[in-house]
Legacy VTK file of the C-alpha trace (Angstrom):
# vtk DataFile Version 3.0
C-alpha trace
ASCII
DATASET POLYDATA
POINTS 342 float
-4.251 3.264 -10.418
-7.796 1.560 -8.879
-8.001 2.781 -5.499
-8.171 -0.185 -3.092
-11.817 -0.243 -1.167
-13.684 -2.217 1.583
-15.271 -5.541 0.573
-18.095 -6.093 2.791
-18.680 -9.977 4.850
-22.016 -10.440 6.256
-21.069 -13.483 8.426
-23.936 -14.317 10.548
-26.525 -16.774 8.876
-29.567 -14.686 10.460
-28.214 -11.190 8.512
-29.980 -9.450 5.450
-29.007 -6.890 3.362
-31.094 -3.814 2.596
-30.748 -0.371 1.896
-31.548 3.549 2.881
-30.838 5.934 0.145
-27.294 5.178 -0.677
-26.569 3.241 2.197
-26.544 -0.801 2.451
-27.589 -1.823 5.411
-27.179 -4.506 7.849
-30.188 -6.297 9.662
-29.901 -8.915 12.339
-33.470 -10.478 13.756
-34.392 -6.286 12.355
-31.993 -4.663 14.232
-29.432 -2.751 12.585
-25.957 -4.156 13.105
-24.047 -1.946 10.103
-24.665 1.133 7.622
-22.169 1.795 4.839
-21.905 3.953 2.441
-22.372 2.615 -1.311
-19.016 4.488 -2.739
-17.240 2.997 0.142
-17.572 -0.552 -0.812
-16.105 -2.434 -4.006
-17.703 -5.980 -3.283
-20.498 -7.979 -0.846
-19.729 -11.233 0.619
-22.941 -12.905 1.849
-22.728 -16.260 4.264
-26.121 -15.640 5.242
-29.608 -17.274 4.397
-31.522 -14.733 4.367
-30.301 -12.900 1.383
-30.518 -9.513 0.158
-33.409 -6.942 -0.592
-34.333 -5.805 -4.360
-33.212 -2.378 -3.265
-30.059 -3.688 -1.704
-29.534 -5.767 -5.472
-30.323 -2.901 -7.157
-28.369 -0.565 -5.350
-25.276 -2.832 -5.876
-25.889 -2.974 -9.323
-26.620 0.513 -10.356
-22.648 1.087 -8.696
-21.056 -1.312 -10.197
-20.480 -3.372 -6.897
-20.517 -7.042 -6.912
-22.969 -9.164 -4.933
-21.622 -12.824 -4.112
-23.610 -15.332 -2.220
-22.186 -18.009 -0.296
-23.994 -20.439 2.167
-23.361 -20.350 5.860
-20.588 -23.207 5.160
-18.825 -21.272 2.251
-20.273 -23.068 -0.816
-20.664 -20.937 -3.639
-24.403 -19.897 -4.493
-24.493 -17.378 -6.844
-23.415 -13.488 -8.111
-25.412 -10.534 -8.851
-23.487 -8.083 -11.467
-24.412 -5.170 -13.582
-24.257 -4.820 -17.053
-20.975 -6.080 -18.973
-18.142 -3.560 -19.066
-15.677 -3.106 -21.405
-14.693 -3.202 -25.372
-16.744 -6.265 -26.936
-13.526 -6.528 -29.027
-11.697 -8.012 -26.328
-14.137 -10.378 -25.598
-14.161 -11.523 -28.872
-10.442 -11.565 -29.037
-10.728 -14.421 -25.470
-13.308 -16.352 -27.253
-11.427 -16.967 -30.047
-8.411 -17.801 -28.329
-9.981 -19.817 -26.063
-11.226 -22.395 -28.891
-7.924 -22.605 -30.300
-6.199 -25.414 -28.691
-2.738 -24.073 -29.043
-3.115 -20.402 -27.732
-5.414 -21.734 -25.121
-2.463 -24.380 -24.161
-0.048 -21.841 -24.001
-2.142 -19.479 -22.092
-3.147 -22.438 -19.963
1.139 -23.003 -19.482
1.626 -19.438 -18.661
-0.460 -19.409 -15.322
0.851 -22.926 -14.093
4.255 -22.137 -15.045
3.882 -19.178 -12.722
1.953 -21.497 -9.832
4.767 -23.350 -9.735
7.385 -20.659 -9.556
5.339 -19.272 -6.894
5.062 -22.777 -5.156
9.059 -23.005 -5.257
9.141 -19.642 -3.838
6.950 -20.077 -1.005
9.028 -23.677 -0.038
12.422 -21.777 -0.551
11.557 -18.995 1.722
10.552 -21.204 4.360
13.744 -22.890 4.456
15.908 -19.200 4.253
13.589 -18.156 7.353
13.129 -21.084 9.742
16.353 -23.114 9.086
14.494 -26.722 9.710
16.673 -29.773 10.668
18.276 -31.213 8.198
15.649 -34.177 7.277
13.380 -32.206 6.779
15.230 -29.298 4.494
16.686 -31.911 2.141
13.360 -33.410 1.744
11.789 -29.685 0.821
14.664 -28.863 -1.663
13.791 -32.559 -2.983
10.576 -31.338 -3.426
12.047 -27.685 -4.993
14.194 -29.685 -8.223
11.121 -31.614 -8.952
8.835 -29.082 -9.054
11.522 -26.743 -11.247
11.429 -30.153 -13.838
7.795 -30.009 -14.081
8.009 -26.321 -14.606
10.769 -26.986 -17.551
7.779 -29.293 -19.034
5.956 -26.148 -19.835
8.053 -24.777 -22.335
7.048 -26.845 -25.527
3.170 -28.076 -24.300
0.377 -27.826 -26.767
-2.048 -29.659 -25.275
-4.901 -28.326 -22.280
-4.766 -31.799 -21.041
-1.327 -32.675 -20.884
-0.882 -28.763 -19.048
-3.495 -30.093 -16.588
-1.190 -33.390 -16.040
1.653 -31.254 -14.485
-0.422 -28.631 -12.498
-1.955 -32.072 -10.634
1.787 -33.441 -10.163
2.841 -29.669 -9.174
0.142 -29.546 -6.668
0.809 -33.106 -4.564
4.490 -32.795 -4.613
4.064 -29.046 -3.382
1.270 -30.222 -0.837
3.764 -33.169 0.093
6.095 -31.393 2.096
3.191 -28.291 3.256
2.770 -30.177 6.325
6.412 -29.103 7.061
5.825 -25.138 6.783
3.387 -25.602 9.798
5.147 -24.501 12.586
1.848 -25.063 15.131
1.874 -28.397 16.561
-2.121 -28.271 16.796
-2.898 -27.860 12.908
-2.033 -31.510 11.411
-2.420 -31.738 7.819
-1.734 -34.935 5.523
-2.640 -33.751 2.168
-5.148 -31.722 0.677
-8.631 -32.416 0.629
-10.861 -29.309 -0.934
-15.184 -31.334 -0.909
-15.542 -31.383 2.098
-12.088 -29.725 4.212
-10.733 -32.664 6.154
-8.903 -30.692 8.528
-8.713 -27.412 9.789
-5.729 -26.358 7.369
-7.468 -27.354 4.401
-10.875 -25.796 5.792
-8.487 -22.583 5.964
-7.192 -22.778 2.740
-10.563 -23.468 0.825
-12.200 -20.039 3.034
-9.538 -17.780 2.227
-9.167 -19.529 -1.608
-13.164 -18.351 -1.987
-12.808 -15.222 -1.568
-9.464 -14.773 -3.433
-12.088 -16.591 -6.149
-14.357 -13.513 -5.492
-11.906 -10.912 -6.050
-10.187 -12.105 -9.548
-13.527 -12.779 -10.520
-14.434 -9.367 -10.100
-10.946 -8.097 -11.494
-11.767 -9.625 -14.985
-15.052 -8.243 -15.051
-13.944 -4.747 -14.337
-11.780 -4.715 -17.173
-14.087 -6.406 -19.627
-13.050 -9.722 -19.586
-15.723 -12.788 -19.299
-14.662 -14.576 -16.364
-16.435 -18.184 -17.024
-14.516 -18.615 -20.212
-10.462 -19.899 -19.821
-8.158 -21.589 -21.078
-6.922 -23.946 -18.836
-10.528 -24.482 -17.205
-12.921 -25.248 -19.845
-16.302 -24.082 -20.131
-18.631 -25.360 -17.567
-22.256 -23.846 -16.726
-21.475 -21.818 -13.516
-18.099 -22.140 -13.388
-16.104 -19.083 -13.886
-13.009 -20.349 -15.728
-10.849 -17.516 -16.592
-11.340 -16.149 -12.806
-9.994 -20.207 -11.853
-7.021 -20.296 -14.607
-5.814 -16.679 -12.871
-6.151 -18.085 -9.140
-3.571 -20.482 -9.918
-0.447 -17.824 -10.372
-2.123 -15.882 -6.960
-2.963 -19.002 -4.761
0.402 -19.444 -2.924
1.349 -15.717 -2.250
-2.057 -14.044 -1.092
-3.439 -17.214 0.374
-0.970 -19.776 1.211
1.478 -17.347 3.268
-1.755 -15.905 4.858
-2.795 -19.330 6.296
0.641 -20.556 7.298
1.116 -17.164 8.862
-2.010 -16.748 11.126
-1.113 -20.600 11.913
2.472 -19.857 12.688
1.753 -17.232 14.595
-0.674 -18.621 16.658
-3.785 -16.235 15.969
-6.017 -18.871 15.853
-6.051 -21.975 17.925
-8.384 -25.616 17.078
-11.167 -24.478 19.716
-11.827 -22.157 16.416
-13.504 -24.964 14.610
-16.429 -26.594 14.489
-16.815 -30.640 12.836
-19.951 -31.070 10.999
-20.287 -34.854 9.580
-20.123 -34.919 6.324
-19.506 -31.510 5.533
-16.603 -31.658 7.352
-14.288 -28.830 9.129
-15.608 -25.760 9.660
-14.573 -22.511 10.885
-16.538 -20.594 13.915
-18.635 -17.734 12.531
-16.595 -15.538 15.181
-13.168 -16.628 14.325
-14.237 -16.040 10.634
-14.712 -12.415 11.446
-11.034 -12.210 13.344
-9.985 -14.001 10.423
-11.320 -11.896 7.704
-10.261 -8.630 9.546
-6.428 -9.910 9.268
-7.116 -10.560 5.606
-8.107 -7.223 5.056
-5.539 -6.114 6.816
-2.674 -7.874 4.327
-5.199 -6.811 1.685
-3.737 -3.550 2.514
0.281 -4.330 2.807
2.027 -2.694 -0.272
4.662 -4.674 -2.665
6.795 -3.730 -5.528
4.858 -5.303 -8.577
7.637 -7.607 -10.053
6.695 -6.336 -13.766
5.225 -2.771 -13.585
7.912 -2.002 -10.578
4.952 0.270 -8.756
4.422 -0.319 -5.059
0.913 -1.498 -5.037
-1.393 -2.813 -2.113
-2.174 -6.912 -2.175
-5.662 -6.345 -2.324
-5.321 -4.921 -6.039
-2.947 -7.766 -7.788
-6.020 -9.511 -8.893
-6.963 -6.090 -10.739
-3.276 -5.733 -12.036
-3.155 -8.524 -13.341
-6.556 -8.810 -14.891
-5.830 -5.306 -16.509
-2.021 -7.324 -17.772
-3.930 -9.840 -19.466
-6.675 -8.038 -21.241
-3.713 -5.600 -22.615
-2.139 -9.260 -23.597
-5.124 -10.310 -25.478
-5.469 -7.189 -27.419
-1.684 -7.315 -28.863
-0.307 -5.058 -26.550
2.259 -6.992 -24.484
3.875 -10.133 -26.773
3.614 -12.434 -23.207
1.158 -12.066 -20.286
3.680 -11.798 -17.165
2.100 -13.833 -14.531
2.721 -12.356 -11.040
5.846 -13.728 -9.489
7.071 -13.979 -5.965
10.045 -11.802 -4.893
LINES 1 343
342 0 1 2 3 4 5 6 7 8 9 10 11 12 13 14 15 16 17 18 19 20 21 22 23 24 25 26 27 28 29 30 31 32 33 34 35 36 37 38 39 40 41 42 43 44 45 46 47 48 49 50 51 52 53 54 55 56 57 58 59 60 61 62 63 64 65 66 67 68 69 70 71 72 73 74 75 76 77 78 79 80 81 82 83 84 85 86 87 88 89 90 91 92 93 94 95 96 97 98 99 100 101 102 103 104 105 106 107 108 109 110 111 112 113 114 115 116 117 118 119 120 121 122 123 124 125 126 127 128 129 130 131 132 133 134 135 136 137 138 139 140 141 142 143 144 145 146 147 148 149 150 151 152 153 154 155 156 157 158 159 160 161 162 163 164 165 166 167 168 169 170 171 172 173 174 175 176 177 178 179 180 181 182 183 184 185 186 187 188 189 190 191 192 193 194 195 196 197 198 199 200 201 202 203 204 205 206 207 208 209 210 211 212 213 214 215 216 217 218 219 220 221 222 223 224 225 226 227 228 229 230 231 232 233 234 235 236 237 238 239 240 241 242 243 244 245 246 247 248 249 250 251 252 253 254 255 256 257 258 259 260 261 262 263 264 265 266 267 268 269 270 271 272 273 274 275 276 277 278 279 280 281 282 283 284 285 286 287 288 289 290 291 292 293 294 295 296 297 298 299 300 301 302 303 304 305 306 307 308 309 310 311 312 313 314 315 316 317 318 319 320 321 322 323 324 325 326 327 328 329 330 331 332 333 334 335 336 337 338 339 340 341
């Protein structure tokens, strides 16, 4: 089993990356602020403008260590990766699949049948935990039967587009009722809004989905997969496909239950945000680092696997079920099992 490492987050816009023998290194205005060790670190977050040294790049790349670059406001820039790994024979294997319309339907069912399992699963436990009034736990289990009918629409789909119908219904009747699972009367929400955040629930949810986007993204690679080619989400330049289609099954356990639970719990409060105009709610570059310590912190939380029945940590589902899918492709499992709630 992949051991579960450190991903590094260099938060403050004024940081850049560099390196001293087989260290990376931290600079603020020249001053050091962090050394790690290369073989300590699976993945580099950058929010910062300054970038990265050659060395630093190079350093990443010789070890295998991904390199993503965000800007200060979390908009994806760019990646810097090594060489391809992996059999070209599975790669082959996705491409063809992915131009056939009716494996790449299927496939494309798979994941948002599992989304919306997990989306019933995450509205179910909230009612078995918190016991709302009445109202507003009929209106949730509403919300529970139509989402299981969408799911039944699934079974017999052989079209990408007509798969991408239901995931859209899925997704507003499942954001419908997500107002009710916050339990903090300070964190209004009305809907979900991803270009810019509206609010600072969906400027929560589109933080912590980027770097759940990060980590899949990096799972496929690892085990030879080409992460901008899917099956639900067709090719686009710069978009990473295969790494979206594979967020879908992961979105509402590893980031949905994190972000109603630091809400819930009170661990961060609206002085924690920042409004910037048109690019909308933003988070504090000091609550991000609170924030991202608690996510590595449930990175780290073990759970029985619902298909290989191992206890594994959080932080490696993404690689799980990357390694699930590539065995899949090349004939060795009839079905990919999509992760499932518990």
């Amino acid at each position: 089993m992949r051991r579960l490492l450190n991903t590094l987050y260099i938060l403050s816009p004024n940081a850049y990356l560099s390196k001293n023998g087989e260290n990376l290194i931290v600079r603020i205005e020249q001053d050091e602020a962090m050394r790690l060790p290369i073989h300590n670190i699976e993945g580099v977050i950058s929010f910062s403008r300054m970038g990265a040294s050659p060395g630093a790049m190079h350093l990443c790349v010789q070890n295998g260590i991904k390199l993503t670059f965000l800007s200060p406001t979390g908009r994806y820039i760019g990646s810097l990766e090594g060489g391809i790994k992996g059999n070209v024979l599975l790669r082959r294997t996705q491409y063809r699949l992915a131009d056939d319309n009716v494996c790449s339907a299927h496939l494309a069912s798979v994941f948002i049948a599992g989304k919306i399992a997990n989306h019933r699963a995450v509205l179910a436990r909230f009612c078995r935990d918190h016991q709302p009034e009445e109202g507003v736990e009929k209106q949730i289990k509403e919300i529970i039967l139509q989402l299981k009918e969408e799911q039944k629409k699934l079974a017999n789909v052989a079209d990408r587009m007509t798969v991408m119908g239901i995931e859209g219904n899925a997704a507003k009747l499942y954001f419908s009722v997500f107002n009710h699972l916050i339990l903090n009367a300070d964190f209004p929400f009305s809907g979900r809004h991803k270009r810019p955040p509206k609010d600072m629930v969906n400027a929560l949810l589109s933080f912590f989905y980027t770097l759940l986007a990060h980590d899949v993204r990096a799972a496929l690679e690892s085990v030879g997969l080409d992460p901008f080619v899917g099956f639900l989400h067709v090719d686009r330049p710069g978009r990473a496909g295969l790494a979206l289609d594979m967020m879908e099954e992961l979105r509402a356990y590893i980031v949905d239950r994190f972000v109603l639970s630091v809400i819930n719990k009170r661990q961060i409060s609206s002085k924690d945000f920042l409004t910037q105009g048109e690019n909308g709610i933003l988070l504090k570059e000091d609550t991000r680092k609170a924030l991202i310590k608690l996510w590595q912190q449930r990175k780290r939380d073990e759970l029985t696997h619902p298909f290989l029945r191992e206890k594994i940590p959080v932080g490696l589902i993404p690689y799980v079920q990357a390694q699930l899918l590539a065995r899949h492709l090349r004939g060795d499992l009839d079905e990919y099992p999509v992760f499932l709630i518990q």
